[in-house]
CHARMM internal coordinates of N, CA and C (Angstrom, degrees):
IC EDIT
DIST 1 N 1 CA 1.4445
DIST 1 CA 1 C 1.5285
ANGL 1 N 1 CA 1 C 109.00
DIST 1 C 2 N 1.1023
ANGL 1 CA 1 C 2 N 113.93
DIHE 1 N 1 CA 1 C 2 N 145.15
DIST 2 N 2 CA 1.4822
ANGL 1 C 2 N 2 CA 116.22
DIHE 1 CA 1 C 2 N 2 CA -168.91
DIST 2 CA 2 C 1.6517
ANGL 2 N 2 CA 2 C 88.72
DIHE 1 C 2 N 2 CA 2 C -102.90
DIST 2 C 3 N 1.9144
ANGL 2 CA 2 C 3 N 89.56
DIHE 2 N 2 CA 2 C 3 N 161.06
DIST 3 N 3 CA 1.7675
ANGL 2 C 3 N 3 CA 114.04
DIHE 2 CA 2 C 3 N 3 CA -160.74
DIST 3 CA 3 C 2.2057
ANGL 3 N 3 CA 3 C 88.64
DIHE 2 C 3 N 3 CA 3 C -88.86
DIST 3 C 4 N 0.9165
ANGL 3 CA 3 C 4 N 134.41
DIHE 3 N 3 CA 3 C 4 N 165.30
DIST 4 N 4 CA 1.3437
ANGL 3 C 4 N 4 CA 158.89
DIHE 3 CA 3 C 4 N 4 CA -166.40
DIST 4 CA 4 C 1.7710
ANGL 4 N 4 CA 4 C 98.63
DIHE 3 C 4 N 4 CA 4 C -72.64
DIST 4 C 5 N 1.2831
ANGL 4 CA 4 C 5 N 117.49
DIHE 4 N 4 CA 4 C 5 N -31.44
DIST 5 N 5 CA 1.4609
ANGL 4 C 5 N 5 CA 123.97
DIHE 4 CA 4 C 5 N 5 CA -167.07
DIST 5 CA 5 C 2.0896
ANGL 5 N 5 CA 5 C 84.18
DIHE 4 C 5 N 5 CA 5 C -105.57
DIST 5 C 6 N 0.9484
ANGL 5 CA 5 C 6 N 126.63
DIHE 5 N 5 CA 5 C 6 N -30.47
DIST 6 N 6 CA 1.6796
ANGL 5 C 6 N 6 CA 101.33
DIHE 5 CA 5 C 6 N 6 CA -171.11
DIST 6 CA 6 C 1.1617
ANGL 6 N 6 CA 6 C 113.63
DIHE 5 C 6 N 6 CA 6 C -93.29
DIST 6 C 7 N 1.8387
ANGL 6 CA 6 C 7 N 113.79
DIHE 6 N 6 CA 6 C 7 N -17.65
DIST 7 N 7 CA 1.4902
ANGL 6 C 7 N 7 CA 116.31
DIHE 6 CA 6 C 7 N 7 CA 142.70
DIST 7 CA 7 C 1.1791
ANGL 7 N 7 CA 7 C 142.80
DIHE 6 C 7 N 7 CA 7 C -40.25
DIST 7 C 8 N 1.8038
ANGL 7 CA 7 C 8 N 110.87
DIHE 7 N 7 CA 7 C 8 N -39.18
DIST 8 N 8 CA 0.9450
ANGL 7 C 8 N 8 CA 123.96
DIHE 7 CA 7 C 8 N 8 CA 174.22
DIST 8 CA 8 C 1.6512
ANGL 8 N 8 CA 8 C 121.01
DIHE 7 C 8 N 8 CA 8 C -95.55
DIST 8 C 9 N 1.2320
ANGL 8 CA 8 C 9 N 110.72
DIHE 8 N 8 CA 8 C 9 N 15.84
DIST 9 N 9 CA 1.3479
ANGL 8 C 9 N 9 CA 137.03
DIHE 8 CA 8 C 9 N 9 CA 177.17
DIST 9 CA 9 C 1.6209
ANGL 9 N 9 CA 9 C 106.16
DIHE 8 C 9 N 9 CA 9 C -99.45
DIST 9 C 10 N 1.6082
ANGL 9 CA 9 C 10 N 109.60
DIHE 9 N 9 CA 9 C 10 N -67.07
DIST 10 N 10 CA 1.5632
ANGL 9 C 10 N 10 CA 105.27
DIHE 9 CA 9 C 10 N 10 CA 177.88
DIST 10 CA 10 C 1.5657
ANGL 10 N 10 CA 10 C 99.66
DIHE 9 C 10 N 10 CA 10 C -52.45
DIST 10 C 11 N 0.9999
ANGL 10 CA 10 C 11 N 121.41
DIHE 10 N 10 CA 10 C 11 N -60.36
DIST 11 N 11 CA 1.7186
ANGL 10 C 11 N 11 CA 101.66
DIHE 10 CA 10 C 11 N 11 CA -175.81
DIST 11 CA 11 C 1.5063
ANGL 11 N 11 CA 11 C 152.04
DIHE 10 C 11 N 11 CA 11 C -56.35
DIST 11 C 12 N 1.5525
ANGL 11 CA 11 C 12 N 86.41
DIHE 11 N 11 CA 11 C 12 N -20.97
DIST 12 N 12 CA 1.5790
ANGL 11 C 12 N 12 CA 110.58
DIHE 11 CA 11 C 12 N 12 CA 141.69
DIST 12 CA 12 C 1.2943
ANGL 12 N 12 CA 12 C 102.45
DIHE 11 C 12 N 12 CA 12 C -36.14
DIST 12 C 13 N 1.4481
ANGL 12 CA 12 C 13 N 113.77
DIHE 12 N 12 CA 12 C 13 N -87.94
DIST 13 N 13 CA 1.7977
ANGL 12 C 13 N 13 CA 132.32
DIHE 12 CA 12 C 13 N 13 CA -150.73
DIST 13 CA 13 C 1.4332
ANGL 13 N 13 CA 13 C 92.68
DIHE 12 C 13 N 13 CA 13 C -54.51
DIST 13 C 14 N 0.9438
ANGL 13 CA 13 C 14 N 121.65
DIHE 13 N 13 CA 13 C 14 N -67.77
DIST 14 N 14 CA 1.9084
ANGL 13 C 14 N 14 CA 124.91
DIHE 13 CA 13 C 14 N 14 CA -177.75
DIST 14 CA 14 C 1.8553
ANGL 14 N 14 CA 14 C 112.30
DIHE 13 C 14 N 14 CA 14 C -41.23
DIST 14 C 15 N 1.1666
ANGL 14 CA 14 C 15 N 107.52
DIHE 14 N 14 CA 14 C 15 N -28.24
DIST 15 N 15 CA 1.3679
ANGL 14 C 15 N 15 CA 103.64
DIHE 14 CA 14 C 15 N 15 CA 170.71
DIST 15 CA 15 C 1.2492
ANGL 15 N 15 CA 15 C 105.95
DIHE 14 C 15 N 15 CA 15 C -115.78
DIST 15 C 16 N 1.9963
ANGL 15 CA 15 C 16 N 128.54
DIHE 15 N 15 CA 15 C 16 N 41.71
DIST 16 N 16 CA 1.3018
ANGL 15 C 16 N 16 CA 113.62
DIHE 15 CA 15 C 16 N 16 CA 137.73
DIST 16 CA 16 C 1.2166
ANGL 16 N 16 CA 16 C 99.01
DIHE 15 C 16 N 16 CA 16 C -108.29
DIST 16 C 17 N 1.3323
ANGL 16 CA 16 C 17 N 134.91
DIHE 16 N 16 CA 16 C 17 N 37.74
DIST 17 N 17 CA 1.5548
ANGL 16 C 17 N 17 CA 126.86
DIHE 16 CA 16 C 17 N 17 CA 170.89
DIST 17 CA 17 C 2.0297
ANGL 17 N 17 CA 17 C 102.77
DIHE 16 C 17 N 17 CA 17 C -96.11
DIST 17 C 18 N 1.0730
ANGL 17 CA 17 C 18 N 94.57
DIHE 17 N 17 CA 17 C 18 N -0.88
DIST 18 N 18 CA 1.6458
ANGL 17 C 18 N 18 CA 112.25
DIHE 17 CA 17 C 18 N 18 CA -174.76
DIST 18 CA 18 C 1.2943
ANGL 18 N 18 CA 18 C 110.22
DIHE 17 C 18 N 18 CA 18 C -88.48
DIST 18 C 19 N 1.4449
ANGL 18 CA 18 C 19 N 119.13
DIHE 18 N 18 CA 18 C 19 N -36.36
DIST 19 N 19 CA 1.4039
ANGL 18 C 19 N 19 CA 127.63
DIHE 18 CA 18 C 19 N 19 CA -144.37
DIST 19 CA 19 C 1.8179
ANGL 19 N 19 CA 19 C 99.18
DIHE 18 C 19 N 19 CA 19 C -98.05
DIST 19 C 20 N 1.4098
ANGL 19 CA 19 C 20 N 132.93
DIHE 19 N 19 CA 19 C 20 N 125.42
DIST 20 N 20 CA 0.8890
ANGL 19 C 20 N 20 CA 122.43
DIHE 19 CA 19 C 20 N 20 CA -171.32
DIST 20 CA 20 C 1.8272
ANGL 20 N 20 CA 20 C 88.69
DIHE 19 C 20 N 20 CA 20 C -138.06
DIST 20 C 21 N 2.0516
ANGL 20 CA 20 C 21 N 92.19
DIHE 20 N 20 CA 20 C 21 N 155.08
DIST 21 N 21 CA 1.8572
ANGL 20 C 21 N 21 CA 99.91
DIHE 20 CA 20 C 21 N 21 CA 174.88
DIST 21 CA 21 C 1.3950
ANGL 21 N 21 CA 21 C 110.75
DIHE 20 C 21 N 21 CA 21 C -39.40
DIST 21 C 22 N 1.1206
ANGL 21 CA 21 C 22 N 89.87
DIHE 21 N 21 CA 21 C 22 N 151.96
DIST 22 N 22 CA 1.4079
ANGL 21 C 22 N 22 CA 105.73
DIHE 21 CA 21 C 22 N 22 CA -177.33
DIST 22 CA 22 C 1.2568
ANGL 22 N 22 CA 22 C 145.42
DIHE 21 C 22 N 22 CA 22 C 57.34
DIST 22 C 23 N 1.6547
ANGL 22 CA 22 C 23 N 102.51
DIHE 22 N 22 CA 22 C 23 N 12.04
DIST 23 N 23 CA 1.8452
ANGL 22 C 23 N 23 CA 111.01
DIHE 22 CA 22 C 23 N 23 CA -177.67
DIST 23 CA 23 C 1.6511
ANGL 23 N 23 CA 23 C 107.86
DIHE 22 C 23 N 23 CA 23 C -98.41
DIST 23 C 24 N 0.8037
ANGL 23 CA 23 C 24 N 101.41
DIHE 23 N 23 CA 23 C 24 N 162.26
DIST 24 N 24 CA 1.6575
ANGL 23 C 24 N 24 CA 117.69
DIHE 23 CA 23 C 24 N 24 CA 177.57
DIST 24 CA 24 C 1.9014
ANGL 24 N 24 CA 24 C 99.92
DIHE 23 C 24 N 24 CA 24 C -88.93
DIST 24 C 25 N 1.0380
ANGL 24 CA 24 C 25 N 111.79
DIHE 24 N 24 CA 24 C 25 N 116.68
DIST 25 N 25 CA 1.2736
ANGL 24 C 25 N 25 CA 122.66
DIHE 24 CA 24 C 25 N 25 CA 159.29
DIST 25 CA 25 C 1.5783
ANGL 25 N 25 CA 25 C 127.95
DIHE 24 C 25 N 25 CA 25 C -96.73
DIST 25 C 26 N 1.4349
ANGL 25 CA 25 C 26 N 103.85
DIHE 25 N 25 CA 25 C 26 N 133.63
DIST 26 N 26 CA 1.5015
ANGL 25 C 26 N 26 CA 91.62
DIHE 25 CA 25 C 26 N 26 CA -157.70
DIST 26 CA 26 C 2.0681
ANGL 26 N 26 CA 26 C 84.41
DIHE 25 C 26 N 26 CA 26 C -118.46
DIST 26 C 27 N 1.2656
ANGL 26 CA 26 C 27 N 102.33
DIHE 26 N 26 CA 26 C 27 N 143.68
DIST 27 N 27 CA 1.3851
ANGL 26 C 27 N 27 CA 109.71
DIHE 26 CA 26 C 27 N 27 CA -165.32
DIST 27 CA 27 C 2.1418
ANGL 27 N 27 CA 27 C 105.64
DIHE 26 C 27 N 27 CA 27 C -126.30
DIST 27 C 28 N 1.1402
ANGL 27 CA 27 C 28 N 96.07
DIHE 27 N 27 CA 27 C 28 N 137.45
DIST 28 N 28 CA 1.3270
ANGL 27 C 28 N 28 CA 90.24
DIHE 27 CA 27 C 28 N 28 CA 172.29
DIST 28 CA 28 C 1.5754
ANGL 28 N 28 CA 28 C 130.25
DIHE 27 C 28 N 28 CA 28 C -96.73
DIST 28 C 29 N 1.1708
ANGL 28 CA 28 C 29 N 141.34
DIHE 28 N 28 CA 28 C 29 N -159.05
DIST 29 N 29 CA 1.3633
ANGL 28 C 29 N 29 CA 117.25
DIHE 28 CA 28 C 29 N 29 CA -175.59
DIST 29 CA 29 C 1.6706
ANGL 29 N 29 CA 29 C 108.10
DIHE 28 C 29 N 29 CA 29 C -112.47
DIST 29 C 30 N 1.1302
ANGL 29 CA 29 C 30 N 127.87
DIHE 29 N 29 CA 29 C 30 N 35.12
DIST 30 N 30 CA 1.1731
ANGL 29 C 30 N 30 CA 142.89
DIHE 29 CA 29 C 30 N 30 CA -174.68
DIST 30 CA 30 C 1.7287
ANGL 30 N 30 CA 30 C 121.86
DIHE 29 C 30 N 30 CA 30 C -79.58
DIST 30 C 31 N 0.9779
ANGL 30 CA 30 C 31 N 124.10
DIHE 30 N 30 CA 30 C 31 N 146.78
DIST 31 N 31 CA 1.6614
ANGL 30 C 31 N 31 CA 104.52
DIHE 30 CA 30 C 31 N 31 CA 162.23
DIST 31 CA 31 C 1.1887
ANGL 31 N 31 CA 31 C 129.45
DIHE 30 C 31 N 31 CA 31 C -61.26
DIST 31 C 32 N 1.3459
ANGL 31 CA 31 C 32 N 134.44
DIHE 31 N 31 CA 31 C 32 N -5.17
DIST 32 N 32 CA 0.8573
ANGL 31 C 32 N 32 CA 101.10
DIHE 31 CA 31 C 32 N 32 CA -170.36
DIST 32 CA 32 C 2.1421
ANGL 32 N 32 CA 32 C 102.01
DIHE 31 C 32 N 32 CA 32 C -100.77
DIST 32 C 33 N 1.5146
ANGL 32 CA 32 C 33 N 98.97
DIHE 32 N 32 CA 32 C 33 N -7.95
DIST 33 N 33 CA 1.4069
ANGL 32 C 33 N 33 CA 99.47
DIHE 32 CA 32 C 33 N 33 CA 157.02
DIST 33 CA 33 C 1.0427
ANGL 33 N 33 CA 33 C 129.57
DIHE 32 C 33 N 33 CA 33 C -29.14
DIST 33 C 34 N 1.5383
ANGL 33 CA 33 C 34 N 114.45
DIHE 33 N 33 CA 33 C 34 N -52.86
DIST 34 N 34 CA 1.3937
ANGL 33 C 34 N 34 CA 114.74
DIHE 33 CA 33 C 34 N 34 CA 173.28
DIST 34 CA 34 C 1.7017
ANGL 34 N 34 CA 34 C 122.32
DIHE 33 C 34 N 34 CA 34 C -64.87
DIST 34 C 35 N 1.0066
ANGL 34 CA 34 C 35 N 102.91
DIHE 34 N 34 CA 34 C 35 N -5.59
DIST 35 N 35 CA 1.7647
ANGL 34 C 35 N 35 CA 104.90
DIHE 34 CA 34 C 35 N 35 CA 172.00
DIST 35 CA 35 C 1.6705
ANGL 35 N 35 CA 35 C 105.79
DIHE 34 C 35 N 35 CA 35 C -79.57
DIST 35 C 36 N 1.6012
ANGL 35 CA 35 C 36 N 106.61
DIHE 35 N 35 CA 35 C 36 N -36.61
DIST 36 N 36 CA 1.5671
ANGL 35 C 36 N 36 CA 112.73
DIHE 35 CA 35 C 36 N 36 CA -162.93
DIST 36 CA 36 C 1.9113
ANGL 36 N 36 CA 36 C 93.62
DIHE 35 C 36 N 36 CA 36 C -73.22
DIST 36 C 37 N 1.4015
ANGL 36 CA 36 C 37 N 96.37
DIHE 36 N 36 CA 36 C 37 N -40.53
DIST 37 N 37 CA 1.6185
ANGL 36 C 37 N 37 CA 94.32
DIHE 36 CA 36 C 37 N 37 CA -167.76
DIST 37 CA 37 C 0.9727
ANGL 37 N 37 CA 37 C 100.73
DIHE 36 C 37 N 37 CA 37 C -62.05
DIST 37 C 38 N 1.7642
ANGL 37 CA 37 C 38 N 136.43
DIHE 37 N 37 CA 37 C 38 N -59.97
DIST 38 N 38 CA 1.7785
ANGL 37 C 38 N 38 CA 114.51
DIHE 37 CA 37 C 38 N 38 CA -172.71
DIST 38 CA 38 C 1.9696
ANGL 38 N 38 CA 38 C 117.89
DIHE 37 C 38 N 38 CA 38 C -53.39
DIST 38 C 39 N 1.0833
ANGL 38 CA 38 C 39 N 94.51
DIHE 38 N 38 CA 38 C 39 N -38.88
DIST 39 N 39 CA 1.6613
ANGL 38 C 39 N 39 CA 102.88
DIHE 38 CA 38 C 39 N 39 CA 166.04
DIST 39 CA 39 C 1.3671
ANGL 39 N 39 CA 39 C 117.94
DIHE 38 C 39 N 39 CA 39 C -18.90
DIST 39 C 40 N 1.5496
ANGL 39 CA 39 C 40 N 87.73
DIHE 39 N 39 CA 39 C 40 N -70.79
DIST 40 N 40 CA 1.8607
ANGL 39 C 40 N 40 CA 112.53
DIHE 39 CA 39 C 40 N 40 CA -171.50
DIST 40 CA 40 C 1.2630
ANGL 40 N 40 CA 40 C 89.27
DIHE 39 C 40 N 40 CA 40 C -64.73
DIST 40 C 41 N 1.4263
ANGL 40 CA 40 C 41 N 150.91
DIHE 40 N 40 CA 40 C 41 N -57.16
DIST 41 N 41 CA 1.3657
ANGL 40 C 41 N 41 CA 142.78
DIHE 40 CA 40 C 41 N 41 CA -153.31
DIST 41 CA 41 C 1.5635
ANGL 41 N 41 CA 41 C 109.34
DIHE 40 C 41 N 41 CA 41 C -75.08
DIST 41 C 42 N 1.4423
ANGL 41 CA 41 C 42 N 115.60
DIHE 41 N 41 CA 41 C 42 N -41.07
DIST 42 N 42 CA 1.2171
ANGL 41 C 42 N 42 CA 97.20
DIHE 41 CA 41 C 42 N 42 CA 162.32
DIST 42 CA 42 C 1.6216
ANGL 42 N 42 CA 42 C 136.13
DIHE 41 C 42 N 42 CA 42 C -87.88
DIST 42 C 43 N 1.6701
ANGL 42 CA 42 C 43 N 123.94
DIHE 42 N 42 CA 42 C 43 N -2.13
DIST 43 N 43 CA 0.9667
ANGL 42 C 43 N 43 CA 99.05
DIHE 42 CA 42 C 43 N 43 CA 144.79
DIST 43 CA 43 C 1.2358
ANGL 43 N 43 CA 43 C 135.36
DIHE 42 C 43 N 43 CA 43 C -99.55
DIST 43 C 44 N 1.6745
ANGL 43 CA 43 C 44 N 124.15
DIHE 43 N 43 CA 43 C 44 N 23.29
DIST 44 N 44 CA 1.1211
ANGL 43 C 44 N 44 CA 129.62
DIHE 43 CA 43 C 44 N 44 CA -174.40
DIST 44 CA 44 C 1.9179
ANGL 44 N 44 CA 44 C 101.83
DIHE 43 C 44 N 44 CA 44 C -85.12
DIST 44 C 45 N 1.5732
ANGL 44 CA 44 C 45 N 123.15
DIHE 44 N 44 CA 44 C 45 N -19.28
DIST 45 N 45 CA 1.2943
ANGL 44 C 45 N 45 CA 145.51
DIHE 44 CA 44 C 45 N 45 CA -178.04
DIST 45 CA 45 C 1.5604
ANGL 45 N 45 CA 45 C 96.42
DIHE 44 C 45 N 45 CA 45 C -87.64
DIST 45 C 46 N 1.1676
ANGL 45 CA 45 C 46 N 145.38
DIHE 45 N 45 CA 45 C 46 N -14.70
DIST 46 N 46 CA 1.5484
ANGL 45 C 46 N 46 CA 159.19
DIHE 45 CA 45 C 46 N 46 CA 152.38
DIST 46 CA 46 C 1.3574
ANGL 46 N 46 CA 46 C 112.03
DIHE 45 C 46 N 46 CA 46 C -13.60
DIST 46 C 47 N 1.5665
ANGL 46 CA 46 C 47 N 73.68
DIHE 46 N 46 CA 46 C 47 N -73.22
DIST 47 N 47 CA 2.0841
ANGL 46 C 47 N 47 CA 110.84
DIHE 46 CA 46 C 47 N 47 CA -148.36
DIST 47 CA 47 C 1.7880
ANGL 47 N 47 CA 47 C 95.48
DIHE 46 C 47 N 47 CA 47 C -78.72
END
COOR INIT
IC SEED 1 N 1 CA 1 C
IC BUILD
């Protein structure tokens, strides 16, 4: 069973299959934001 934070980690990753160049992402102030923000940072180091 997964811990409350790696839940909120896979769902991060599942909603960067959404995120494409050049869109505006709009983020809320939640924890699990902070999963989406390292996301974006590492594939923004990708490209």
């Amino acid at each position: 069973m997964l811990s409350v934070d790696e839940s909120k980690r896979q769902a991060a990753e599942r909603s960067m299959a959404y995120v494409q160049d050049g869109m505006r992402v709009g983020l809320g102030t939640g924890s699990t934001a902070k999963h989406v923000l390292e996301l974006l940072g590492n594939a923004s180091r990708r490209v």
